[in-house]
C-alpha positions as CSV (number, residue, x, y, z in Angstrom):
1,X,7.2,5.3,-19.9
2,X,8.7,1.7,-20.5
3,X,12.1,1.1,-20.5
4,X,13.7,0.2,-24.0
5,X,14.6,-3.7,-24.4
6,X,18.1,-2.5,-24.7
7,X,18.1,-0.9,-21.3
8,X,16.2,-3.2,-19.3
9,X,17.0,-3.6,-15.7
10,X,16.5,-7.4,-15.0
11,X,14.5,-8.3,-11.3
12,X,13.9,-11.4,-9.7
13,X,11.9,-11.7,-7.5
14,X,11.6,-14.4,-4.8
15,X,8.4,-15.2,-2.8
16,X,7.1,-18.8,-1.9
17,X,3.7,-17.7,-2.5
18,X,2.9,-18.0,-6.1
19,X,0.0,-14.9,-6.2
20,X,2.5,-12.8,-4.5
21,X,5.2,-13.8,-7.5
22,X,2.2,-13.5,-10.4
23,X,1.2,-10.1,-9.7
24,X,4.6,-8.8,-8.8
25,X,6.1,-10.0,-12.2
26,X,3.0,-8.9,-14.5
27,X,3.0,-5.2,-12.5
28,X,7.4,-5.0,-13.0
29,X,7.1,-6.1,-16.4
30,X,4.1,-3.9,-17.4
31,X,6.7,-0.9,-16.6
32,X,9.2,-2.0,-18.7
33,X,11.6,-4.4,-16.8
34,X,13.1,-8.5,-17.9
35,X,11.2,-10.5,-14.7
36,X,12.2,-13.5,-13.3
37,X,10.2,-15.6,-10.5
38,X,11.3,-18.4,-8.1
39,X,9.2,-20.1,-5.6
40,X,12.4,-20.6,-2.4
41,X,15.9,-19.2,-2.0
42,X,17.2,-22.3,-3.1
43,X,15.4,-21.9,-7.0
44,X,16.9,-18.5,-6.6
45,X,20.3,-18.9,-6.0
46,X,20.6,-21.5,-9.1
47,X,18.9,-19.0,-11.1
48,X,20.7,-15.8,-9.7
49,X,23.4,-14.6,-11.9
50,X,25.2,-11.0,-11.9
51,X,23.0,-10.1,-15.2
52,X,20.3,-9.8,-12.5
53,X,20.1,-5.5,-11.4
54,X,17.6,-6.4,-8.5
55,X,16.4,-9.1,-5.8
56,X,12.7,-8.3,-4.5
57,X,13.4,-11.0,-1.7
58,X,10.5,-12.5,0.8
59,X,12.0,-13.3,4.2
60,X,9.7,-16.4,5.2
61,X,9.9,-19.1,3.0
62,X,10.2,-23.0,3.7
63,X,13.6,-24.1,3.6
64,X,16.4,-21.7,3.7
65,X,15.5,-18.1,4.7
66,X,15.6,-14.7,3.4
67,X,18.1,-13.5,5.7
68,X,20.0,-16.2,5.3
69,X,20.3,-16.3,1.5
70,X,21.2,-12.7,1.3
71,X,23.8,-13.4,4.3
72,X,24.7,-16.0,1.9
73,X,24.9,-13.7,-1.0
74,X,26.9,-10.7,0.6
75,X,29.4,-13.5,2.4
76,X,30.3,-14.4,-1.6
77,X,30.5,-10.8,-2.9
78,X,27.5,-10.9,-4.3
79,X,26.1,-6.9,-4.5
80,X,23.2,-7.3,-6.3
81,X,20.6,-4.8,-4.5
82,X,18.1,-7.0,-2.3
83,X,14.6,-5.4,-1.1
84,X,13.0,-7.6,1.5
85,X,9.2,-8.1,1.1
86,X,7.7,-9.7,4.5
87,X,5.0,-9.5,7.1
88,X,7.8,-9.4,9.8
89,X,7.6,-5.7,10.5
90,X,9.3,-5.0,13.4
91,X,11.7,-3.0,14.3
92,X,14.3,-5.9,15.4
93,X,13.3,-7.3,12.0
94,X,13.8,-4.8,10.5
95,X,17.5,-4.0,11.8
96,X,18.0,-7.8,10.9
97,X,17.3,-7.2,7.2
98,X,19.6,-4.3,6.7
99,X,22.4,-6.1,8.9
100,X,22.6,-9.1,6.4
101,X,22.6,-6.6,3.7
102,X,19.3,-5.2,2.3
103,X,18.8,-1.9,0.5
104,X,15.5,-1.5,1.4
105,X,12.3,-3.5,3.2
106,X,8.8,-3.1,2.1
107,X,5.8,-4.9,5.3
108,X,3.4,-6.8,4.0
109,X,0.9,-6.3,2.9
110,X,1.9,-3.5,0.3
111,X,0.7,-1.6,-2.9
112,X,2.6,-2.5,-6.0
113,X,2.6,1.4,-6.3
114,X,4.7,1.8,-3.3
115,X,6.7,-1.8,-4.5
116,X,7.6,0.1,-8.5
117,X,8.5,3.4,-6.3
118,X,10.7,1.6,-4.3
119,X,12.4,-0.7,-6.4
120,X,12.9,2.8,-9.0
121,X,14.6,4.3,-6.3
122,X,17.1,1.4,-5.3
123,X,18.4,1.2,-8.3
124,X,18.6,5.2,-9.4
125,X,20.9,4.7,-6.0
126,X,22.8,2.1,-7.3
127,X,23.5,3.7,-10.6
128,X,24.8,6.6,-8.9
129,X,26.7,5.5,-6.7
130,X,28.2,3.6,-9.8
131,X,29.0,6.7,-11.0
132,X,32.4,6.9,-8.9
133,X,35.9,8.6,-10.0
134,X,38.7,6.0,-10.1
135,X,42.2,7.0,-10.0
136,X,41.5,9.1,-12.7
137,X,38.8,7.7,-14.7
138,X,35.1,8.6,-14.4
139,X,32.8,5.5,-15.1
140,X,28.9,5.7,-15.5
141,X,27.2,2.3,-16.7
142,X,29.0,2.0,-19.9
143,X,30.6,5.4,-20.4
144,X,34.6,5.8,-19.3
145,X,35.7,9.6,-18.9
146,X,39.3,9.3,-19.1
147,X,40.6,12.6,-17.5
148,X,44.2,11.9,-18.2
149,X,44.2,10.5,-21.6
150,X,40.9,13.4,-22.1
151,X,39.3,10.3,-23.8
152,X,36.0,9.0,-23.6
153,X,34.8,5.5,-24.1
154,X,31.3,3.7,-24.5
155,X,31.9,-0.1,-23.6
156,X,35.7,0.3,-25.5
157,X,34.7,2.2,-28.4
158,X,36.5,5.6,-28.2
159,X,34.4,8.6,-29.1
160,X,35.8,11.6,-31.6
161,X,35.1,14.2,-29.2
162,X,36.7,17.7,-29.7
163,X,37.7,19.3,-26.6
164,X,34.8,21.6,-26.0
165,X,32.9,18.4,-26.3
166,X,34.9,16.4,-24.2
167,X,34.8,19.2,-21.5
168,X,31.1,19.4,-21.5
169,X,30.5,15.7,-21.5
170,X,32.7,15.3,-18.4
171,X,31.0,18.4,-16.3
172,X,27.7,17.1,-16.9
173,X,28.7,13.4,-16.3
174,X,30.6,14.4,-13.1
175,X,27.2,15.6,-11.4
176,X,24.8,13.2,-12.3
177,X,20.5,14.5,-12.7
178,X,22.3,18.2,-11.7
179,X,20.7,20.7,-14.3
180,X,23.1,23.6,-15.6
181,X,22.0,26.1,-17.0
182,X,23.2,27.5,-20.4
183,X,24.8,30.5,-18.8
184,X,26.3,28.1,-16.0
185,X,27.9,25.7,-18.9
186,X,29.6,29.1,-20.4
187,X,30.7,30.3,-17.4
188,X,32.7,27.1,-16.7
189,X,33.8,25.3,-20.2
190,X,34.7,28.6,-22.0
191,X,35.2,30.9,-18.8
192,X,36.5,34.5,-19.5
193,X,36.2,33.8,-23.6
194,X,33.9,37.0,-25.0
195,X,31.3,36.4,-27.4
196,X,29.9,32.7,-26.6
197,X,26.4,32.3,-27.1
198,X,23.6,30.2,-25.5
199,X,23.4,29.0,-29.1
200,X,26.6,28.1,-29.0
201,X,25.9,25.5,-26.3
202,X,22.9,23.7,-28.0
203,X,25.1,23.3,-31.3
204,X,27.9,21.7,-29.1
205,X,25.8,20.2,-27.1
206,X,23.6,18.5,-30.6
207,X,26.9,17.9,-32.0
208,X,28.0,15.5,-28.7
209,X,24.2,13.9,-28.4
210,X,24.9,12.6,-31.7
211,X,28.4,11.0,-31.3
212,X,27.0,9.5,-28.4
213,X,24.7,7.4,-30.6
214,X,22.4,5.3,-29.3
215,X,23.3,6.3,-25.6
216,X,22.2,9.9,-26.8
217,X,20.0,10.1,-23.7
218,X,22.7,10.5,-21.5
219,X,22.4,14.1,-21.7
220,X,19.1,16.0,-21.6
221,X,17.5,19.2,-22.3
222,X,15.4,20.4,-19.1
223,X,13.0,23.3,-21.2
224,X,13.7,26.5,-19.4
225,X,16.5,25.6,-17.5
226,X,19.2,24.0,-19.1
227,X,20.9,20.4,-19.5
228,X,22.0,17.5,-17.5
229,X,23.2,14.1,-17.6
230,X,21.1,10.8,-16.8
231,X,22.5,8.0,-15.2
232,X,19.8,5.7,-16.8
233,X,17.1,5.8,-19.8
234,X,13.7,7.9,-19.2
């Protein structure tokens, strides 16, 4: 499924060979991401901006290096996610590539199935490790989970959330692609209270989907087992 325009994650990639950068982009952007090409880490780095969610990065190219322009990258607190792609597949190469910063490192040559898995997984990694408690504020791409203030923000619009609401928003949000069950979501939000319902879960649960609005797909319903939050659109 492709990824709405309003969710795309923007890649650029960075390969001196210009089949290598073709190919790449029309496969990336086929599956829904923005694409961007350049031909040497120099094009790169005037191009690179923190809108950017993900560097495919070759390691040979003429003029300044892959290494060396993540090194450069990492050096100015730059943490953009970098995968290497390169023909330099030894181990030593390897450990060179993950020293200077990389997230992961995909030999040449490669499918551009194994190139979409990988680059899916970097960044479901990135998103949840995003997904971190500070002080005492929960923050998932552009959701804040005030547990003090027991408010909850998209970008800085507050959201009218009743308790029960707020209380199932931030279990779900606090354990990111965990499924709970109806039963489980009881158990927890309304504990020892008699008389709560499955059904009284999936009314709650409709009732918070839609005052999330547009970023409605935060919480899903797994058919048969229950619901959880995503970090990211389907």
């Amino acid at each position: 499924m492709k990824l709405e325009p309003r969710n795309k994650k923007k890649v650029l990639i960075v390969d001196d060979e210009n089949d290598i950068c073709e190919i790449l982009s029309f496969n990336l952007a086929n599956e829904g991401y923005d694409v961007a090409t350049a031909i040497s880490a120099e094009e790169a780095l005037k191009k690179l901006s923190s809108a950017y969610d993900l560097i495919l990065l070759d390691v040979m190219m003429g003029g300044m290096s892959g290494f060396r322009m993540a090194e450069k990258l990492r050096k100015e607190g730059c943490n953009i996610p970098i995968i290497f792609l390169t023909a330099k597949d030894t181990e030593n190469d390897m450990l060179t590539g993950f020293s200077v910063g990389a997230d992961d490192y995909i030999s040449k040559p490669f499918s551009l199935k194994e190139v979409s898995a990988r680059v899916r997984a970097v960044l479901k990694r990135t998103i949840e490790k995003a997904a971190e408690i500070k002080e005492d504020k929960l923050v998932i791409d552009e959701l804040t989970i005030d547990t003090l203030a027991k408010e909850a923000k998209i970008n800085e619009t507050a959201l009218p959330l009743t308790k029960t609401e707020f209380e199932i928003l931030f279990l779900l949000a606090s354990n990111p692609s965990r499924v709970y069950s109806r039963r489980q979501i009881i158990d927890i939000i309304w504990q020892n209270t008699p008389y709560i319902t499955e059904r009284t879960v999936d009314v709650h649960i409709t009732r918070l989907r839609k005052k999330l609005g547009n970023k409605s797909y935060y919480i899903s319903n797994r058919t048969g087992f229950g619901y959880k939050f995503n970090t990211s659109e389907p």
